[in-house]
C-alpha positions in Angstrom: 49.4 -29.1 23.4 49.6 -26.5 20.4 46.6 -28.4 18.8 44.3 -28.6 22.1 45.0 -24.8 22.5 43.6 -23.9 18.9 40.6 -26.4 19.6 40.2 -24.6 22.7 40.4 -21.2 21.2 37.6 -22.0 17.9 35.6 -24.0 20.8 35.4 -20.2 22.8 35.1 -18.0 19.0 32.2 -20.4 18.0 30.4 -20.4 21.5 30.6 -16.8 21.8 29.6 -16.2 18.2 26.3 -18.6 19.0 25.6 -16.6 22.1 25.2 -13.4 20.1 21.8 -12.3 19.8 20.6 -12.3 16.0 20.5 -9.3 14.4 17.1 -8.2 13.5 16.3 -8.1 9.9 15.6 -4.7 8.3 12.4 -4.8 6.5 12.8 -2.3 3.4 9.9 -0.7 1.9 9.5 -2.5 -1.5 11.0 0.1 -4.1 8.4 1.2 -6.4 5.3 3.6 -4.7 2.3 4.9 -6.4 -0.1 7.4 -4.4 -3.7 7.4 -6.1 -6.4 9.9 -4.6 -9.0 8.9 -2.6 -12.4 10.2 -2.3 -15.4 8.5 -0.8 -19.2 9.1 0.4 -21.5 12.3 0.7 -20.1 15.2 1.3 -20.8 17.9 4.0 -21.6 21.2 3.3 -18.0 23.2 3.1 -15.9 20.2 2.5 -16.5 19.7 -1.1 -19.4 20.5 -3.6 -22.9 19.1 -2.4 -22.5 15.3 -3.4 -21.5 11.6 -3.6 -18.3 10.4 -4.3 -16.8 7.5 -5.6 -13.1 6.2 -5.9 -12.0 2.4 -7.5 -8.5 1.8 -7.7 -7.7 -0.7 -10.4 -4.2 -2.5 -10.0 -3.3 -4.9 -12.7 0.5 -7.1 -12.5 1.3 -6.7 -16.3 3.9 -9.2 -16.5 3.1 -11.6 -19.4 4.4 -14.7 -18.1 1.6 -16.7 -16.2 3.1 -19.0 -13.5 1.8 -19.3 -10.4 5.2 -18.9 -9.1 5.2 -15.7 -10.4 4.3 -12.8 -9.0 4.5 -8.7 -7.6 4.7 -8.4 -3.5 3.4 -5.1 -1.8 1.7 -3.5 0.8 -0.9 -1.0 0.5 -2.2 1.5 3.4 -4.5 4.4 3.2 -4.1 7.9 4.8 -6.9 10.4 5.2 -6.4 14.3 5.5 -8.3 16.1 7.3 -9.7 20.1 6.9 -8.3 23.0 8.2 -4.3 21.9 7.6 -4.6 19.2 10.4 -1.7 16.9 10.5 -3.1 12.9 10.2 -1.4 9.8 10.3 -0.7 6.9 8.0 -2.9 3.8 8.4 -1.0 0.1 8.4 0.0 -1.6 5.8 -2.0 -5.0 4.4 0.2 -7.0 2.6 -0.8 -8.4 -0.7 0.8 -10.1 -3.8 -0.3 -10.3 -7.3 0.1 -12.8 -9.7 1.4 -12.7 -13.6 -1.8 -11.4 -15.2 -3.5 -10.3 -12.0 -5.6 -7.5 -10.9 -7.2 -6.5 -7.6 -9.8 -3.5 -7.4 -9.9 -0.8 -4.7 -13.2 0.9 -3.9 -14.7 2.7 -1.5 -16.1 -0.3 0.8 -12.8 -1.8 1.1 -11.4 1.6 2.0 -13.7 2.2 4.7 -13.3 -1.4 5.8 -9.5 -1.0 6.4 -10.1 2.5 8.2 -12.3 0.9 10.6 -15.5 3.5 9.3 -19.4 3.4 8.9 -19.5 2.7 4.8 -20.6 6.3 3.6 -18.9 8.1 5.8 -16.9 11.4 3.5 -12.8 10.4 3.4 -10.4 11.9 1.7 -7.4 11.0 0.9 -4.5 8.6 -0.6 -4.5 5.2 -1.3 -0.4 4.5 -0.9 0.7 1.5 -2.4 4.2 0.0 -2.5 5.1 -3.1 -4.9 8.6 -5.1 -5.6 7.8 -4.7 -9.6 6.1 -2.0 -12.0 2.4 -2.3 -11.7 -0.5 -0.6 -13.7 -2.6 1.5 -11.8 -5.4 3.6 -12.7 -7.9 5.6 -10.1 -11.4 6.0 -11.2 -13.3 8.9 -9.5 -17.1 9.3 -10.4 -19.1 11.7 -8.4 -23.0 11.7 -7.8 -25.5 14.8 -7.8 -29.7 14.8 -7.4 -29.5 13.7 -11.2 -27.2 10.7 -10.7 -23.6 10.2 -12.2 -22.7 14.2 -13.0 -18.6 13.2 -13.3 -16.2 10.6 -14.1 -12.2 10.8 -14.6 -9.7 8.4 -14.8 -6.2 8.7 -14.0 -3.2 6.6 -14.7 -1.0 6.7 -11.2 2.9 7.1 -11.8 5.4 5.2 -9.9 7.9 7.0 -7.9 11.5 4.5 -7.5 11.8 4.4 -3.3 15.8 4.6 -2.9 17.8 3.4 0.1 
């Protein structure tokens, strides 16, 4: 009887512990974020000085060991600000993942394609991206007057660590 009571007892722990709902999972933001400056298409008067402007984000996964198997996770998202101290919000995340060796180039098409905009259209911005590993990033701004390319600058983008 003593034996049919503790089967009886596990039976009722293990059905109860199967009716639980699952716990969600909580998705962490991968820990390592770099925010490169955006800038894209003719300006307006009284938004920034008479001209075209260009951004390419270059993201490279320096790890040396090439295996397919291998390889960075992360999300990137773009926000936009907006003039006179008006409050925007962040765009959604597109997930991506770069191999050993890898590279993948940001630009100013692919920026107005995730926004949803008419290519030329002025943005301004950030380019937010969030990887599992260290990645190199470098922002390329060039910026076009009557006379053609007047301006270039790169910029190596630092990592800030996310913590939890």
């Amino acid at each position: 009887m003593k034996h049919l009571s503790l089967f009886i007892f596990a039976l009722f722990v293990a059905e109860n512990a199967l009716a639980q709902p699952a716990q969600p999972a909580i998705a962490l933001p991968p820990p390592y974020q770099y925010a490169a400056k955006i800038i894209c298409g003719k300006a307006t008067p009284g938004v920034a000085a008479n001209g075209t402007y260009y951004t390419v984000v270059n993201v490279h996964n320096p790890d040396p060991i090439v295996l397919l198997d291998r390889y960075v996770g992360g999300r990137k998202k773009f926000v936009t600000t907006m003039p006179d101290e008006v409050i925007s919000a962040g765009g959604n995340y597109t997930p991506f993942r770069l191999f050993s060796d890898g590279g993948m180039r940001i630009d100013c098409p692919n920026i107005w394609r995730h926004l949803g905009m008419q290519p030329g259209t002025f943005i301004d911005g950030f380019a937010v991206i969030e990887s599992t590993g260290e990645l190199d990033v470098v922002a390329v701004y060039t910026a076009e007057g009557l006379q053609g390319v007047s301006s270039i600058h790169t910029e190596r983008v630092p990592f800030r660590k996310i913590l939890f």
